[in-house]
C-alpha positions as a Markdown table, in Angstrom:
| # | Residue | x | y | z |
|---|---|---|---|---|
| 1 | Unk | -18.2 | -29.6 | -46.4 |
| 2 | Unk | -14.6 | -29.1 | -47.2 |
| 3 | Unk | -13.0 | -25.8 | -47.0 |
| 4 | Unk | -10.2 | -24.0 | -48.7 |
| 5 | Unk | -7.3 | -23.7 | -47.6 |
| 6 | Unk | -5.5 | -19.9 | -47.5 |
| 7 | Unk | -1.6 | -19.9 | -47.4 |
| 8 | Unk | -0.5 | -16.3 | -45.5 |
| 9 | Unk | 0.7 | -13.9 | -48.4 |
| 10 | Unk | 4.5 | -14.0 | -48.0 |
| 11 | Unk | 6.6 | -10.8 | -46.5 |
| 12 | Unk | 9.3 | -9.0 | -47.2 |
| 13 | Unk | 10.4 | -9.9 | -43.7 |
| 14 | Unk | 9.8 | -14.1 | -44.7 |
| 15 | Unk | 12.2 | -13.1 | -47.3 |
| 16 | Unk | 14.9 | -11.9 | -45.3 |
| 17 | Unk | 14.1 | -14.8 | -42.8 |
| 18 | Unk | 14.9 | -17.5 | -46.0 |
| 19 | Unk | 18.2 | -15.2 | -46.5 |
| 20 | Unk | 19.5 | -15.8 | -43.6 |
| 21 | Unk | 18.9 | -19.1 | -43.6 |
| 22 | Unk | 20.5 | -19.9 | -46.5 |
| 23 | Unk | 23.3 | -18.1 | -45.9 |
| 24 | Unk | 23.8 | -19.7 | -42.8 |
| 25 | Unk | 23.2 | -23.2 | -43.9 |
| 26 | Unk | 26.6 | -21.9 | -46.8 |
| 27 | Unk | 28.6 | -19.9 | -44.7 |
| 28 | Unk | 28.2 | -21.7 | -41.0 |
| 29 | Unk | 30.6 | -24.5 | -40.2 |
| 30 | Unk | 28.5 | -27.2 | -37.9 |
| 31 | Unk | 31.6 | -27.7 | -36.5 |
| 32 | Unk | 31.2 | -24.7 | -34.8 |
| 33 | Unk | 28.3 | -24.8 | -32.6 |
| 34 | Unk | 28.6 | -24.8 | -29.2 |
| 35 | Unk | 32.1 | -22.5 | -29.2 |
| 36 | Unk | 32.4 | -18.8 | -29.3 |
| 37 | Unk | 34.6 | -16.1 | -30.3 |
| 38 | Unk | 38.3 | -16.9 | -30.6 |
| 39 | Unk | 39.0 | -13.5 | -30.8 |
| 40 | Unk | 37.4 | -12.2 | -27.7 |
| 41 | Unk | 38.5 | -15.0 | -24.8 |
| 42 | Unk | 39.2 | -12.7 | -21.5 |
| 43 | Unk | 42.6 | -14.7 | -21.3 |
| 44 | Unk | 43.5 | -13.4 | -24.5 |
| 45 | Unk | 42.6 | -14.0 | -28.1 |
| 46 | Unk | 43.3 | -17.2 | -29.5 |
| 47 | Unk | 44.7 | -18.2 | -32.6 |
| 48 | Unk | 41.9 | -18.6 | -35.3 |
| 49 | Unk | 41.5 | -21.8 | -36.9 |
| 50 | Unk | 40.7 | -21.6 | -40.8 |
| 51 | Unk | 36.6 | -22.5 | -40.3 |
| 52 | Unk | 36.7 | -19.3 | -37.7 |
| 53 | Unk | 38.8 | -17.0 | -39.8 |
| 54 | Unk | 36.3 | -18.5 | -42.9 |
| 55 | Unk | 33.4 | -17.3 | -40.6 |
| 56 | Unk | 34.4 | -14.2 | -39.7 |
| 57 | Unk | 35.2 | -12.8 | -42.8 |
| 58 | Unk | 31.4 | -14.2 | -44.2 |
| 59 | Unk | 29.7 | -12.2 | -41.5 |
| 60 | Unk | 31.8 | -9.0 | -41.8 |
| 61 | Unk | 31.1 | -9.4 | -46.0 |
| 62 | Unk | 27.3 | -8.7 | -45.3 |
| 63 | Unk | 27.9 | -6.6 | -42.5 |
| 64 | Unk | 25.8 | -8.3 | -40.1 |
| 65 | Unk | 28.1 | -8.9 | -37.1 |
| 66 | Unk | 26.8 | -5.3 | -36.6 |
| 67 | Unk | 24.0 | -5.5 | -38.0 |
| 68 | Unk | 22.1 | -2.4 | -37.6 |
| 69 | Unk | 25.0 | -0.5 | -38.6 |
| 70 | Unk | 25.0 | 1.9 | -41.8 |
| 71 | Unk | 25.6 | 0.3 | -44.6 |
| 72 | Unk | 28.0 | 2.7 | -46.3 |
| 73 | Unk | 30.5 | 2.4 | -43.4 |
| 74 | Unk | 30.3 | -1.3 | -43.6 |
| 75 | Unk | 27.3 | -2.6 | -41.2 |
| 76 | Unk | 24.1 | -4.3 | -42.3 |
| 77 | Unk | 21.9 | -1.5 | -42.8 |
| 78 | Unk | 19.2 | -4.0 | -41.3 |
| 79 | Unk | 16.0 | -2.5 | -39.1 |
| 80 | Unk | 15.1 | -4.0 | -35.9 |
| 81 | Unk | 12.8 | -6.6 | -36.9 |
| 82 | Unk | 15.4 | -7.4 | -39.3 |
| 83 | Unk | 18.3 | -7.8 | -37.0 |
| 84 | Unk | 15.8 | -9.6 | -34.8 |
| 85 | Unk | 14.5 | -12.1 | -37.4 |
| 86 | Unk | 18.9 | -12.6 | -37.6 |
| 87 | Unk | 19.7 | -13.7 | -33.8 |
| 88 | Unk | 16.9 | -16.1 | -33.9 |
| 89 | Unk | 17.8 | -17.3 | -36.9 |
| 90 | Unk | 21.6 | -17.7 | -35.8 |
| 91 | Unk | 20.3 | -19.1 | -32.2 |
| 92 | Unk | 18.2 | -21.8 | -34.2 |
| 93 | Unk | 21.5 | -22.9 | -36.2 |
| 94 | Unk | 23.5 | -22.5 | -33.1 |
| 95 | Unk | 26.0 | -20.2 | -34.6 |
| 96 | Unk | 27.6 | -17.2 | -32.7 |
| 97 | Unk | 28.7 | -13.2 | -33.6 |
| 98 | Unk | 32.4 | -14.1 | -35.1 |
| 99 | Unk | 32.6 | -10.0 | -34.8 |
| 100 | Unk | 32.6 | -8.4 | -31.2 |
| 101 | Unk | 35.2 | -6.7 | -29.2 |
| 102 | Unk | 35.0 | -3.1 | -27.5 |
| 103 | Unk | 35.4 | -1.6 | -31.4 |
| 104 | Unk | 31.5 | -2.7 | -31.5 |
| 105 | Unk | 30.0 | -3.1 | -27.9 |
| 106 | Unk | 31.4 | 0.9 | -27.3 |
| 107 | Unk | 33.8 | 2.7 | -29.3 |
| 108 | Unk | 31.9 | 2.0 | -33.0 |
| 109 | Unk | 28.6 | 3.5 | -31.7 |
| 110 | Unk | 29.9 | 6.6 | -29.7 |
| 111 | Unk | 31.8 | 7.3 | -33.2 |
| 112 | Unk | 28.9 | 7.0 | -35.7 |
| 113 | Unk | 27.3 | 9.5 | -33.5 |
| 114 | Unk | 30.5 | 12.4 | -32.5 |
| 115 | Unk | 32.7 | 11.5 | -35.5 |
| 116 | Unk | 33.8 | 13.0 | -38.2 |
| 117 | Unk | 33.0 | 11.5 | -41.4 |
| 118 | Unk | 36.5 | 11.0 | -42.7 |
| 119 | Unk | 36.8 | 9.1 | -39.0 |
| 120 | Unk | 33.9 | 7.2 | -39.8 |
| 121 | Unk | 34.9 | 5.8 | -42.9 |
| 122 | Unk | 38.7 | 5.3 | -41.9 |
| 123 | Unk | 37.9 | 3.3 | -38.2 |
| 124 | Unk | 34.1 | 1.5 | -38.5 |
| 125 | Unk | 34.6 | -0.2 | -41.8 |
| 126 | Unk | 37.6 | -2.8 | -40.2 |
| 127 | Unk | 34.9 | -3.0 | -36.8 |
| 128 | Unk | 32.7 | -4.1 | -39.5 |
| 129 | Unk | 34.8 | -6.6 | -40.3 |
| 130 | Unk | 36.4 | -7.8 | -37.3 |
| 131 | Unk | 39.9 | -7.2 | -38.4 |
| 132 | Unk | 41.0 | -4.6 | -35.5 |
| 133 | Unk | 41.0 | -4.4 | -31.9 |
| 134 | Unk | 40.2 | -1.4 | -29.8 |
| 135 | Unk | 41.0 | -1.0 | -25.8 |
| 136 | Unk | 39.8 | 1.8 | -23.4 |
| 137 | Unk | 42.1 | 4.5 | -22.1 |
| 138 | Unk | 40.2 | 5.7 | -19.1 |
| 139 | Unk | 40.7 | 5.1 | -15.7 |
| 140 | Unk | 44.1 | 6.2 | -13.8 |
| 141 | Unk | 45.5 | 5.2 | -10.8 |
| 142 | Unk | 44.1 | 8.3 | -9.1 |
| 143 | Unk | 40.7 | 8.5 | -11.5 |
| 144 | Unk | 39.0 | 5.5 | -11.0 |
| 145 | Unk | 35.1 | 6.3 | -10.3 |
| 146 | Unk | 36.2 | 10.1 | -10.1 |
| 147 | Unk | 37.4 | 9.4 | -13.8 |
| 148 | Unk | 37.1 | 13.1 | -14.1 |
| 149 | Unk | 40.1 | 13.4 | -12.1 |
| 150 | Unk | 42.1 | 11.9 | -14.6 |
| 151 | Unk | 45.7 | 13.3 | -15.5 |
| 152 | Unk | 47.1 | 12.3 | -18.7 |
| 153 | Unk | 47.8 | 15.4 | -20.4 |
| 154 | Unk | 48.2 | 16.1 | -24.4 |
| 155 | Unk | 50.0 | 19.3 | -24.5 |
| 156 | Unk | 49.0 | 21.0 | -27.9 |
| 157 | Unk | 52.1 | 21.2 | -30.6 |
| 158 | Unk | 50.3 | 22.2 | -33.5 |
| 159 | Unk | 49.0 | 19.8 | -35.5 |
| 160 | Unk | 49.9 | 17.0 | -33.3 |
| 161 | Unk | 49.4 | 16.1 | -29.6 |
| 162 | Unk | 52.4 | 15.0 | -27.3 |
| 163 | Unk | 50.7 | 12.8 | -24.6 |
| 164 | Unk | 52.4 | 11.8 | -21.4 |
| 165 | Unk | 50.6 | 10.3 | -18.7 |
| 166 | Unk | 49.4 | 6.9 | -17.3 |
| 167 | Unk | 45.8 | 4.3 | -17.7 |
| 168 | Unk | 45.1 | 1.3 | -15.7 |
| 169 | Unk | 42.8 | -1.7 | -16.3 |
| 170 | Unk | 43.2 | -1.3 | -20.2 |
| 171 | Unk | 41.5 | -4.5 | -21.1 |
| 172 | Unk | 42.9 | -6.0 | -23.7 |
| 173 | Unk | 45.7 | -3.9 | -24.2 |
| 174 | Unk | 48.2 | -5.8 | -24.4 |
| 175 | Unk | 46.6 | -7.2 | -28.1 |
| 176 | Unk | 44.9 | -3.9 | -29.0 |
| 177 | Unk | 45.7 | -2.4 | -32.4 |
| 178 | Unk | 43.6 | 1.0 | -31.2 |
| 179 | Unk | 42.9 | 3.1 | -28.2 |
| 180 | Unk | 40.4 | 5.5 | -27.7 |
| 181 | Unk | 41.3 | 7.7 | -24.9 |
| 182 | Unk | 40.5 | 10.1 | -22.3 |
| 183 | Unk | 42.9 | 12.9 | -21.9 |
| 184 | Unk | 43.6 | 16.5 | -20.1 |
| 185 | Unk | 44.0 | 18.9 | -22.4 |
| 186 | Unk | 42.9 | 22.1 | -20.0 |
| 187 | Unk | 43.8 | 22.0 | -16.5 |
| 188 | Unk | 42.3 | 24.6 | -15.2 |
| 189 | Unk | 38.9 | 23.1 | -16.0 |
| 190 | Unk | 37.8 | 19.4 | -14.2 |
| 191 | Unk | 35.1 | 18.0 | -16.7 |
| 192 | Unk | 35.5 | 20.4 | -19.3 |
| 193 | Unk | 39.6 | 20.3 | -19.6 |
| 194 | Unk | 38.8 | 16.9 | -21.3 |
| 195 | Unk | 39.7 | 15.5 | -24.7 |
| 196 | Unk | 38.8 | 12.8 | -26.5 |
| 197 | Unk | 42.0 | 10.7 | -28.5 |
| 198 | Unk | 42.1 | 8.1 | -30.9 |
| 199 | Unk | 46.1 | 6.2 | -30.4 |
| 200 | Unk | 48.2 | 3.9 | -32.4 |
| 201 | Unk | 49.0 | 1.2 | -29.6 |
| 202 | Unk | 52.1 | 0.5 | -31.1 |
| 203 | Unk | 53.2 | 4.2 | -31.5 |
| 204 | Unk | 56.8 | 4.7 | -29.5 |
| 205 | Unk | 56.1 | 5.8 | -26.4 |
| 206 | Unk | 53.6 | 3.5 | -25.6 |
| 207 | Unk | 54.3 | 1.1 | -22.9 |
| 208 | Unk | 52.0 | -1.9 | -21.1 |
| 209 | Unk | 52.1 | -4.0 | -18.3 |
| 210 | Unk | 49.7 | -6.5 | -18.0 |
| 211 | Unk | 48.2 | -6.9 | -14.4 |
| 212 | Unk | 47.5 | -10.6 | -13.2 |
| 213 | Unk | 44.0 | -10.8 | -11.5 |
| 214 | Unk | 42.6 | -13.5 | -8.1 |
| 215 | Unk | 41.8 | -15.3 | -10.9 |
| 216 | Unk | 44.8 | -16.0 | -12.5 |
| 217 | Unk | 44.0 | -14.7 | -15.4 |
| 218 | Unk | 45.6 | -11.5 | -17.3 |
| 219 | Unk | 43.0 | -9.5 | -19.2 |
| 220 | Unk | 44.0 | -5.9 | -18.0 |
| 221 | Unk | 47.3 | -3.9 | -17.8 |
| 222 | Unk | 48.9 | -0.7 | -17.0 |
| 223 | Unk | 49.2 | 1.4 | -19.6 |
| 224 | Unk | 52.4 | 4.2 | -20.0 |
| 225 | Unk | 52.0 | 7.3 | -22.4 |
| 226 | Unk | 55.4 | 8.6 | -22.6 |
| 227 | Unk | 56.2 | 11.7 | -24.9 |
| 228 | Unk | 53.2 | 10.0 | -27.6 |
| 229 | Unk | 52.7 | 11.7 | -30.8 |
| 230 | Unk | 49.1 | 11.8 | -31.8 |
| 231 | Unk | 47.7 | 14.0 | -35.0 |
| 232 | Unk | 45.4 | 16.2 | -34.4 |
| 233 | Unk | 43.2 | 14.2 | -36.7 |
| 234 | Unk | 42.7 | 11.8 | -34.2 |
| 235 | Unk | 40.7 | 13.8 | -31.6 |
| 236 | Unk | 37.4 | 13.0 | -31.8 |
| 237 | Unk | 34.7 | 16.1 | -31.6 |
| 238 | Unk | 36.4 | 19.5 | -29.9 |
| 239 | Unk | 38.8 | 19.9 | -27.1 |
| 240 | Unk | 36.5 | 19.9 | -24.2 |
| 241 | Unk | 33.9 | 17.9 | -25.2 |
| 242 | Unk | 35.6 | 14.1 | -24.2 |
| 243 | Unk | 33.6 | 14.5 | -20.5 |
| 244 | Unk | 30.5 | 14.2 | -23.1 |
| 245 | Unk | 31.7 | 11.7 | -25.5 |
| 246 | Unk | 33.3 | 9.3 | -23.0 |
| 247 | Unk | 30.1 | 9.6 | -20.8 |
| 248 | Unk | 28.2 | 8.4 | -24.1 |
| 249 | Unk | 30.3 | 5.7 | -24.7 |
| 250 | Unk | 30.0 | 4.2 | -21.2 |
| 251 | Unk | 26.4 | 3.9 | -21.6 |
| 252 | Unk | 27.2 | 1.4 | -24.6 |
| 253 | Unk | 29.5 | 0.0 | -22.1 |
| 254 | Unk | 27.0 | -0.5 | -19.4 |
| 255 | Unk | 24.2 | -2.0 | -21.4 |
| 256 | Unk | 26.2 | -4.7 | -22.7 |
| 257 | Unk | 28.3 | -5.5 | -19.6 |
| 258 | Unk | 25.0 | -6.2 | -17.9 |
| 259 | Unk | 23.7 | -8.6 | -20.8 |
| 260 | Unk | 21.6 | -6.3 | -22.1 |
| 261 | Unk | 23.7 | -6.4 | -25.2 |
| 262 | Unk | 21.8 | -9.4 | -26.8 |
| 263 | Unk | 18.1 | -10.0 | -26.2 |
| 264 | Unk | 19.3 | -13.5 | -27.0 |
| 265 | Unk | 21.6 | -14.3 | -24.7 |
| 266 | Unk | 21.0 | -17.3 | -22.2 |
| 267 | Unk | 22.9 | -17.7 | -18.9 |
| 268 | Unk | 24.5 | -21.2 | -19.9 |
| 269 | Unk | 23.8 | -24.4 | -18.6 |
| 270 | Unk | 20.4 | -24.1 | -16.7 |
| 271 | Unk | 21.4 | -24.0 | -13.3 |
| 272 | Unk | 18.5 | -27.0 | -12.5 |
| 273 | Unk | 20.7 | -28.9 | -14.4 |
| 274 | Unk | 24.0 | -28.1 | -12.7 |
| 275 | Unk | 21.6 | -28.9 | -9.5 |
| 276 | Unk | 20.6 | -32.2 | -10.1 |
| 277 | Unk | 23.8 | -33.6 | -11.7 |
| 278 | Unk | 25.4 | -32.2 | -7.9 |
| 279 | Unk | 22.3 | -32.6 | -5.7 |
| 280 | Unk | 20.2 | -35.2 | -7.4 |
| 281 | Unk | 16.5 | -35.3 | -7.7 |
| 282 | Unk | 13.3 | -36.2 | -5.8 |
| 283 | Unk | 10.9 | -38.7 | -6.7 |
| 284 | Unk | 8.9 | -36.2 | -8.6 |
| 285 | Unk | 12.2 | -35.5 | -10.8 |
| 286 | Unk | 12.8 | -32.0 | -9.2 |
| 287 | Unk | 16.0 | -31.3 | -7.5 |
| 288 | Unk | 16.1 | -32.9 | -4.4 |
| 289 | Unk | 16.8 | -29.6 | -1.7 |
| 290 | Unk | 13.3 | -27.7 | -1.6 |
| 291 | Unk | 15.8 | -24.6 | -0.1 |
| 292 | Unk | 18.1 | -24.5 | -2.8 |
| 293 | Unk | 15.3 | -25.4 | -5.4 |
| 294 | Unk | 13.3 | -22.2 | -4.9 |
| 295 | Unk | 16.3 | -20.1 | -4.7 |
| 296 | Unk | 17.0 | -21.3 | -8.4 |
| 297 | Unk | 13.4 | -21.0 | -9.5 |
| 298 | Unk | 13.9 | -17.3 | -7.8 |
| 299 | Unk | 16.9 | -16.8 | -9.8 |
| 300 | Unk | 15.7 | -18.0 | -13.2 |
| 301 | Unk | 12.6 | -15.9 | -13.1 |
| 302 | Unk | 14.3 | -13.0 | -12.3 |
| 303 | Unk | 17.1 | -13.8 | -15.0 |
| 304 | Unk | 13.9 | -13.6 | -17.6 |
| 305 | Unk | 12.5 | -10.6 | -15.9 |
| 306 | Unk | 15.6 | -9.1 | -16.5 |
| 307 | Unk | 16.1 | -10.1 | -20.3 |
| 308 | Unk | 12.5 | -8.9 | -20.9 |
| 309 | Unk | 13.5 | -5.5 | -19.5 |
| 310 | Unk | 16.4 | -5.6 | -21.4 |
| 311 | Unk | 15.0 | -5.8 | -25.0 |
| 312 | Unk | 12.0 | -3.9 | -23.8 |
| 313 | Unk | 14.8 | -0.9 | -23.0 |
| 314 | Unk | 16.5 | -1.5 | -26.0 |
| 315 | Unk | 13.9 | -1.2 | -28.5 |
| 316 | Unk | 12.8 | 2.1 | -26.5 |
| 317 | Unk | 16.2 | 3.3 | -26.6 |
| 318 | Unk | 16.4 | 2.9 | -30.4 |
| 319 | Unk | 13.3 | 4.2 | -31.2 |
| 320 | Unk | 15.1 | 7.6 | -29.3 |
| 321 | Unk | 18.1 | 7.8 | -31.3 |
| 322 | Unk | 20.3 | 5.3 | -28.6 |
| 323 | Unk | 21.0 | 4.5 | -25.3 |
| 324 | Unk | 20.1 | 6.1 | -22.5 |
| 325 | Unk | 21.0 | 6.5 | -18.5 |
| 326 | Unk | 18.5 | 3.5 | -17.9 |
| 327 | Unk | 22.2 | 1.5 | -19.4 |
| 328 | Unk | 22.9 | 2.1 | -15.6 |
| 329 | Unk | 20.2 | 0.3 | -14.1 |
| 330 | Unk | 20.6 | -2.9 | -16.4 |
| 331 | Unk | 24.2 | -2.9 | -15.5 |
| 332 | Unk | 23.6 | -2.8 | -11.6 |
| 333 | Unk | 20.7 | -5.4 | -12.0 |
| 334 | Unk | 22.9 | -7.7 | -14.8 |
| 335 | Unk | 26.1 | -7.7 | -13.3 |
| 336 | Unk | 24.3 | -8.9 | -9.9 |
| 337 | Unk | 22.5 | -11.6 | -11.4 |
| 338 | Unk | 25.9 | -12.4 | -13.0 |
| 339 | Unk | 27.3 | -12.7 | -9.5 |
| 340 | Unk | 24.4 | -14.7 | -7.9 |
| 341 | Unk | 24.2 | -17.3 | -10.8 |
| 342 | Unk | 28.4 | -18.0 | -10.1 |
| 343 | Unk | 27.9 | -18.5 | -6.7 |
| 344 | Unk | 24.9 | -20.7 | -6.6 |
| 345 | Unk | 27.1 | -22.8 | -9.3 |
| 346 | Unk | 29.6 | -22.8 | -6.9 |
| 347 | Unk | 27.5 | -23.7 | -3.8 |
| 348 | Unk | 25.8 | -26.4 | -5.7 |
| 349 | Unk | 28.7 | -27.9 | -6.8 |
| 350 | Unk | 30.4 | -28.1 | -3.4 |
| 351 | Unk | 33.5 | -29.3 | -2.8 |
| 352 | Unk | 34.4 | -29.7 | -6.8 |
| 353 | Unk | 33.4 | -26.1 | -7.3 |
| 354 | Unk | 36.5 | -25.4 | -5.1 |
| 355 | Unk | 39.0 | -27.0 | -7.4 |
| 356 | Unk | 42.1 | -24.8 | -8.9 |
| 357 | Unk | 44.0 | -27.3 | -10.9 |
| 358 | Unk | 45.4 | -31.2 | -11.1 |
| 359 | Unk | 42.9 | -34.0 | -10.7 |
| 360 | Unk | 40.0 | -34.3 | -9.8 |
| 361 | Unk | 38.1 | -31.5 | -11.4 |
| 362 | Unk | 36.6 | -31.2 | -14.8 |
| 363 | Unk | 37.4 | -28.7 | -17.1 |
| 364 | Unk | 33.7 | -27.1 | -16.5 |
| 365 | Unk | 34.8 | -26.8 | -12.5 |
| 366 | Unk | 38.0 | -25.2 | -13.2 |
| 367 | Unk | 36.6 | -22.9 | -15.4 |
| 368 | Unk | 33.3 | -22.4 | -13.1 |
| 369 | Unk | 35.6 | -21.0 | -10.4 |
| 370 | Unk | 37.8 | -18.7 | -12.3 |
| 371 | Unk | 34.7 | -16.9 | -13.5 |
| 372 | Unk | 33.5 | -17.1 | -10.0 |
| 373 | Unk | 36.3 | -15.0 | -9.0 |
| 374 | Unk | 36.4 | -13.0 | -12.2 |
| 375 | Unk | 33.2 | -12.2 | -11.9 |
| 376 | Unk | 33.5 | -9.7 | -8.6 |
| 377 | Unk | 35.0 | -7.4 | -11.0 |
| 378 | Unk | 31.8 | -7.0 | -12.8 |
| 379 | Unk | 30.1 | -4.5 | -10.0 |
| 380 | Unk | 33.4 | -2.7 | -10.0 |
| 381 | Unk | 34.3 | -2.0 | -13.9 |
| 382 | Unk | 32.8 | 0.1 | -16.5 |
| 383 | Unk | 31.3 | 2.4 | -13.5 |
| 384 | Unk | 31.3 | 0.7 | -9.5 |
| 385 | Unk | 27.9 | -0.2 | -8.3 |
| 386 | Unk | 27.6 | 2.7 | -6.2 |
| 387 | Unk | 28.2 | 4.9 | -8.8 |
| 388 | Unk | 25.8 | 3.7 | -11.0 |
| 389 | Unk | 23.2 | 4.3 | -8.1 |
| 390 | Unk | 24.1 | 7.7 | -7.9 |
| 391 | Unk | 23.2 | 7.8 | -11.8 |
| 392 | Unk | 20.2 | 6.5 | -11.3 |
| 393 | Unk | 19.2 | 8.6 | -8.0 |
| 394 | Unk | 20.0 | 11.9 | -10.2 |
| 395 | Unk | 19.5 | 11.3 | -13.8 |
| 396 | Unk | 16.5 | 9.0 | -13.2 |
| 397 | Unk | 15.1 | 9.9 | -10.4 |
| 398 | Unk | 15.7 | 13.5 | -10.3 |
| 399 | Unk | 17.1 | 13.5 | -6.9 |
| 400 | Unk | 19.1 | 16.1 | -6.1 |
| 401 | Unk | 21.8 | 16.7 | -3.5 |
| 402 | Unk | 20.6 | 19.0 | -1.4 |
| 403 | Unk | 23.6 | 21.6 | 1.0 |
């Protein structure tokens, strides 16, 4: 007896999905598949070729390189399942974010929370679009994890600040448009003497030295405040309160340094494959050392455990109003598994993971072991390890210290 076939009523949500698709399928260049954001290398941002500048500007037209954003500032306005429905739509096409930066991963979300509408409407709208760069004034030579410690002082002159002082490790500051900074504008308090600044990075008096890193590369630099005019316009929330918004803006910081940032985001090349290009395989078509075999089989599951974690944090986290101090624990666990994965490559690929330059040595190798070494930073920046635990032990935990 034959039956009837039923065809699933369609949803608002199988709507979107066809969107997306469509506007993929007009706006993404095949061309581009495989590459990433020009705009965001750690080296330095590179020069945009048409198709890339052509990509950009389509994503940053419907908002959806931040696409969860308010719409009236510039975002997507999209829900979860929404912005969802996009990354798998864009990891189906093999097309990348064109729009990133620290202007989205940590600055744009701490501002559409503590800013003022007038600073909303001024600053997120070119995030949105992709079309400025922010850098992070916070650590000091003397204020590194006791970033309350810092030292750069805005003396009050009315309706401007005069900022002298000195930041280290600025990433990116050397091609930053935009600094949001920590500064002391009471010093007879620690935490609460502290200010939060928006700065012109081009404003006299501004000064930066790039610092060269074991890796050879060049992503950081000291940065000189020297007699810096800023309105008073720019000062985000109250004096005082920049203890509470910079804390809330490293949280954005930590859960996307870990990888948390995309519940999408894959690790590369699958190290099994690295493995059996370097080590070769059994009979059975497995990599051929059983030892180094489970320790990638270990690794890969606890890569997924950590991604599940990830998106499962996230979706809690937004269902809350934001992130939380749980950002600490996925950028303790992320950052390690960052670290592991590098040095496996490197142990697999023996003596060619060594290479530095000249012949010999692919482009992959060369690069493998610059993020190697780049990649020891990642337990150190945007809040040490240890630090991290002691957020955790406290704010988690509830441990206290006890005198």
């Amino acid at each position: 007896m034959a039956t009837l076939a039923t065809e699933r009523p369609t949803t608002e949500l199988d709507d979107f999905r066809e969107e997306v698709r469509t506007f993929l399928a007009e706006n993404f260049p095949p061309s581009l598949k495989g590459k990433d954001n020009a705009m965001s290398a750690v080296e330095g941002p590179t020069q945009e070729t048409p198709e890339q500048a052509a990509w950009r500007k389509a994503m940053g037209a419907k908002g959806w390189g931040v696409p969860t954003w308010p719409k009236q500032y510039g975002g997507g306005g999209l829900n979860r399942e929404q912005a969802k429905v996009l990354a798998e739509e864009m990891a189906r096409a093999g097309a990348w974010n064109p729009i990133g930066g620290m202007g989205v991963m940590m600055f744009g979300p701490t501002l559409l929370e503590y800013g003022s509408e007038a600073q909303k409407q001024e600053h997120i709208p070119p995030i949105a679009r992709g079309e400025i760069r922010w850098c992070q004034g916070y650590s000091e030579p003397n204020a590194g994890s006791d970033l309350a410690n810092l030292q750069t002082f805005a003396e009050d002159r009315g309706d401007h600040y005069l900022v002298n002082g000195q930041k280290t490790w600025t990433s990116g500051g050397q091609w930053a448009d935009k600094c949001f900074c920590l500064v002391r504008t009471d010093k007879t308090q620690k935490q609460g003497g502290i200010t939060f600044l928006l700065m012109d990075m081009d404003a006299p008096g501004v000064e930066v030295k790039p610092i060269r890193m074991i890796s050879g590369m060049s992503p950081f630099c000291e940065t000189f405040f020297t007699d810096v005019k800023v309105p008073k316009e720019n000062r985000v929330g109250e004096e005082g309160q920049g203890w509470t918004i910079g804390k809330r803006l490293l949280q954005h910081e930590r859960t996307n340094l870990s990888g948390g940032g995309s519940a999408f985001r894959t690790a590369g090349v699958s190290l099994a494959d690295i493995a059996k290009k370097y080590v070769g395989v059994d009979e059975q078509g497995r990599v051929a050392d059983p030892d180094l075999r489970a320790r990638i089989a270990k690794w890969e599951m606890d890569w997924r455990v950590f991604q599940l974690t990830a998106m499962r944090v996230m979706a809690e986290s937004k269902a809350v109003g934001g992130v939380s101090e749980v950002s600490s624990i996925l950028k303790t666990v992320g950052t390690k598994l960052g670290q592991e994965r590098a040095e496996l490559t490197i142990e697999i690929q023996g003596l060619q993971g060594l290479g530095w330059e000249g012949e010999g040595f692919s482009e992959a190798e060369l690069t493998g072991v610059r993020a190697w070494l780049f990649g020891k930073a990642t337990t150190i920046y945007g809040g040490s390890t240890e630090v991290q635990n002691n957020v955790i032990a406290k704010r988690i935990l509830g441990m206290l210290d006890h005198q």
